[in-house]
N, C-alpha and C positions, 0 to 999 in steps of 0.2 A: 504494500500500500504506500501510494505519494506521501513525503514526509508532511508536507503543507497537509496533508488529509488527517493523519493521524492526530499533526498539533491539535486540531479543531475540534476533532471527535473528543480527545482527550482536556479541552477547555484550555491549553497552552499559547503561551504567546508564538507567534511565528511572524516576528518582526524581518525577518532576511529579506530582500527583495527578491534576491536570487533565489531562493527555495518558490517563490510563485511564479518566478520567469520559468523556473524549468517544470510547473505541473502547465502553464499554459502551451508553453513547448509541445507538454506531451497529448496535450489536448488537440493542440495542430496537427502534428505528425501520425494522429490516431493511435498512439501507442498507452493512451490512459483509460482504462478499461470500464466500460458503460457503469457499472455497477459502484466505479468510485464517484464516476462523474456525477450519479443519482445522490450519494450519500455526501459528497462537497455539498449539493444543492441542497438536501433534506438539511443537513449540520447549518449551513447560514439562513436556513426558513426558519428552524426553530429558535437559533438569539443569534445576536450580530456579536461576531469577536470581538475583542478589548480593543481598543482606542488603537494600537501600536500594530496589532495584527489587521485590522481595518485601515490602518494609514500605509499598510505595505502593500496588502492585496490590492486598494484601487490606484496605488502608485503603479504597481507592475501594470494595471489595467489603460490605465492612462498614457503612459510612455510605449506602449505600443500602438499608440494610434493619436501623435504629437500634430498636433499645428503648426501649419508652415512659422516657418521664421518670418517674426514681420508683419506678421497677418493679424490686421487689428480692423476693427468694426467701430468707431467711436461713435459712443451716443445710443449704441443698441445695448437691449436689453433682452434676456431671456428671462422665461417662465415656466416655471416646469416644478409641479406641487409632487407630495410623497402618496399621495392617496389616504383613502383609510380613513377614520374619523364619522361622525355622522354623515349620514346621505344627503347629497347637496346637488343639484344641476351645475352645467360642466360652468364654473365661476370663472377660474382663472383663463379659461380661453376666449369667454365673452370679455374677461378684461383686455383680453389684446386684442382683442377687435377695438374696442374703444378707446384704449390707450394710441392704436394706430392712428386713424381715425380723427384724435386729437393730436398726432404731430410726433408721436415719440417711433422710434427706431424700434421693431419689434420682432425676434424672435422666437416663436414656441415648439418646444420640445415637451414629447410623450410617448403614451403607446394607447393600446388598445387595453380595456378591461381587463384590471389584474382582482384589484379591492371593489372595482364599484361595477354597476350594473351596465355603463356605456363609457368609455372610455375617450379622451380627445380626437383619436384618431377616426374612432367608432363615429363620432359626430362628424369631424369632419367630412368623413363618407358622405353622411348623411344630407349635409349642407353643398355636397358637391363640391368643397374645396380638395384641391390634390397639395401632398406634401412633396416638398422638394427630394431630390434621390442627389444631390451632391455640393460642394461646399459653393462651386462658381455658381449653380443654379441659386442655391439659396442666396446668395447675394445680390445676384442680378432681379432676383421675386422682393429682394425688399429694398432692394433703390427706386425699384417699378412704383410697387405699393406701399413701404413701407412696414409692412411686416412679411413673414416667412412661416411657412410650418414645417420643418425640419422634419425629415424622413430619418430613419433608423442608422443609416449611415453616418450619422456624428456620435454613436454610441461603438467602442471596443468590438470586432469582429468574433474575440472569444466569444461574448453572449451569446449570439448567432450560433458559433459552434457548440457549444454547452446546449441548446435546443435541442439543434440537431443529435446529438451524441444519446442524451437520454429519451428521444423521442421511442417511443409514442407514448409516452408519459409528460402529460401538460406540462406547460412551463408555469400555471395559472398557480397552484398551489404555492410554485418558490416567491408570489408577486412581493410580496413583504419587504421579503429580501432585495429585490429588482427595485422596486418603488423608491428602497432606502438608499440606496445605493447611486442610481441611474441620474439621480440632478446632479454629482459630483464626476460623472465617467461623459457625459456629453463635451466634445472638442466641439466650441464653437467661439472665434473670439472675441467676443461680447465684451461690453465694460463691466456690465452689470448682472446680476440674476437675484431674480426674486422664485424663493421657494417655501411654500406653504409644508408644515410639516403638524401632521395629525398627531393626535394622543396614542395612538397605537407604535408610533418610532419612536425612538431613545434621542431626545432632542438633543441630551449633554455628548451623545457622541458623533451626533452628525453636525454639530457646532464643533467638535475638534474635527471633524472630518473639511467642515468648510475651513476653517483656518489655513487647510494646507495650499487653499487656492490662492494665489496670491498675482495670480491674473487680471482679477474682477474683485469689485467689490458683489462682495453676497448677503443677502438679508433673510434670516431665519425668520418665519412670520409662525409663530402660535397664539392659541389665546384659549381662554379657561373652559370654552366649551367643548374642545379639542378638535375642531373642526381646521383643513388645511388651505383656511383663507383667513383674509382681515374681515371681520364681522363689528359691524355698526354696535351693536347690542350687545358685542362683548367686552373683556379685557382682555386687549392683544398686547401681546409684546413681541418687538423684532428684534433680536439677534444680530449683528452686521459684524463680517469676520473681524473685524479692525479694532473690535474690543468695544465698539456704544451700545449704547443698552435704549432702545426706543421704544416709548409706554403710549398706545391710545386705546384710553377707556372707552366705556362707551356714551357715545354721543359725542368725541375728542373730533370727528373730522364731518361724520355725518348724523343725523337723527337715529335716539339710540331705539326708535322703536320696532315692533317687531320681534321674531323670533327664528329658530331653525324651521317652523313648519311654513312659514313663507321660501324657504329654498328648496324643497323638498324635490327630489327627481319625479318627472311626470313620464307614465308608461313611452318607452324606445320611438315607437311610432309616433308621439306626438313633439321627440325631443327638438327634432329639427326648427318645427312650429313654433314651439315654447320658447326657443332659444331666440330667435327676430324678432318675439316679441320683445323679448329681452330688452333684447339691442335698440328696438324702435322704441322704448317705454308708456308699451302697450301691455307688460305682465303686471304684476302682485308691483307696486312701489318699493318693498322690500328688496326686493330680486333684482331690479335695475340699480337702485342705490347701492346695493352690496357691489355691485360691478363697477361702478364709478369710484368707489371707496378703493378697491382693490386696482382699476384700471392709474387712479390716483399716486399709487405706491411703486408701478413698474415708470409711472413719470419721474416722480420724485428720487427713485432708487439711481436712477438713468442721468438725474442730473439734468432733466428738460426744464422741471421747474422747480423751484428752489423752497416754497412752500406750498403743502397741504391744501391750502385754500385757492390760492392759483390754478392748481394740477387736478382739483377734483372738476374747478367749476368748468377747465376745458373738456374733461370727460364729460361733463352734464351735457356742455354742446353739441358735443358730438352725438351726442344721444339723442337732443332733441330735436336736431337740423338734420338727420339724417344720414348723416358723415359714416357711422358703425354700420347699418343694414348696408347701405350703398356700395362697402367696400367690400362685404361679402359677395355682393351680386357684380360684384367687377373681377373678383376672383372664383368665381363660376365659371364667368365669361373666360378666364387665362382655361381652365378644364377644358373648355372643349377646344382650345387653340391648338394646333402640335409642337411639341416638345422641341428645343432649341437644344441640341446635345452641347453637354460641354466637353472636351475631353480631358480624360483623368479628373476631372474635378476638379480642375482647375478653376483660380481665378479670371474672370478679365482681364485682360491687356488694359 
């Protein structure tokens, strides 16, 4: 059995880098045998290793699939929550619609249904938006519009292979682990990321875990009803790697009225509907305001605008002049256009 396999089974540190470069090795070369690859995945579903074995393993994960030198995005921001936490309609991706929408630099990073019942990509299906498949693409979808939805391809290729290896055994069971993990393993080179982190992740280790980015500023967003967004009605606090500690109560940006039963997911079939309502602020006033409040934070994180009150009222605009629906229905319009290949991934000249 892989030394990196044993450490974990056994609850040991396995801080070496080199001991996880060479179980991914063996993962590539197919010389690491399905039955370990199941029980790596089972051992990191059930608890996430100590601070030092978690700083190794997504280090070896990251440095295999580095960023060009050089390659900077100023002014953009990503978003990309952990899942998990009470059931919520998809929050964070209505906020980058509207975050865009109002002027900010935006890209979003996901998957599909790991913790919840529709996941962003799942939506996105559904709204007809397509995610990008490579890094020049995504950059050229958000100098276009302004924002990106980033395909799988800015996430470590091991995942991918780790799938495949213990396939036909879902990958849905290890999502925990995926969810916890995956905002710190996306290469994209953003200034900024805001990441929503639910009561179900160990917030004091994916705050050491963001410390080690020192790319981007990061903003750990909780709050006391463990939900993995900023909630009006709550007490949130963010996290930001650089050591601040940022407190809004409720009612601190927006009216603290309301509750979780105004966010509540509406059956699959109606998500796409519910969701422009959303956006047009034609839903529940809770449900638009929760996406202004949180579209507010991917501003202010980004550096667009400098205060809370500036940064939400242009998300309201955009809500109410129709700027958020609009830009969906312009990136419909990109789906059915054909595909500009880039090659390798590259950037633009």
């Amino acid at each position: 059995m892989h030394e990196a396999l044993t450490g974990l089974l056994a609850r040991r540190t396995v801080a070496d880098r080199a001991t996880w470069r060479s179980l991914w090795d063996r993962l590539g070369d197919g010389t690491l045998p399905r039955e370990q690859a199941v029980a790596l995945l089972a051992s990191l579903a059930t608890r996430l290793p100590d601070p030092a074995t978690l700083h190794a393993l997504t280090g070896s994960l990251r440095e295999r699939h580095p960023a060009p030198a050089g390659d900077t995005w100023p002014g953009t921001v990503n978003v990309v929550g952990t899942g998990g936490g009470p059931a919520t309609f998809n929050i964070s991706t209505a906020a980058a619609f509207v975050a865009a929408a109002a002027g900010v630099r935006v890209v979003k990073t996901g998957s599909r249904a790991y913790t919840s019942s529709l996941g962003s990509v799942d939506l996105l299906e559904r709204l007809g938006v397509r995610s990008t498949s490579s890094r020049g693409e995504t950059e050229d979808v958000l100098d276009e519009y302004g924002i990106a939805f980033a395909g799988p391809f800015v996430y470590p290729a091991e995942l991918a292979r780790l799938a495949r290896t213990v396939a036909p055994v879902s990958m849905k069971p290890f999502g925990r682990f995926l969810n916890a993990v995956g905002p710190f393993l996306g290469e994209l080179p953003v200034a900024a990321q805001v990441t929503g982190v639910s009561r179900i992740m160990p917030l004091d280790d994916l705050r050491a875990l963001a410390g080690t980015l020192t790319d981007r500023t990061v903003w750990l967003c909780a709050n006391d009803v463990g939900a993995d967004e900023l909630l009006g009605f709550a007490d949130n606090v963010v996290h930001v790697n650089d050591g601040r500690l940022l407190r809004l109560g409720p009612g601190r940006v927006v009216a603290a009225e309301g509750g979780l039963e105004d966010l509540r997911p509406v059956p699959r079939e109606q998500a796409a509907q519910h969701f422009l309502a959303v956006l047009g602020g034609r839903a529940h006033p809770v449900a638009t305001r929760t996406v202004c409040l949180n579209a507010a934070a991917l501003s202010v994180a980004a550096g667009h605008h400098t205060t809370w009150e500036t940064a939400l009222a242009a998300a309201e605009a955009a809500v109410a002049d129709g700027a958020a629906v609009d830009l969906v229905g312009r990136l419909r319009a990109r789906r059915a256009a054909p595909r500009t290949p880039h090659p390798s991934g590259a950037r633009r000249g």
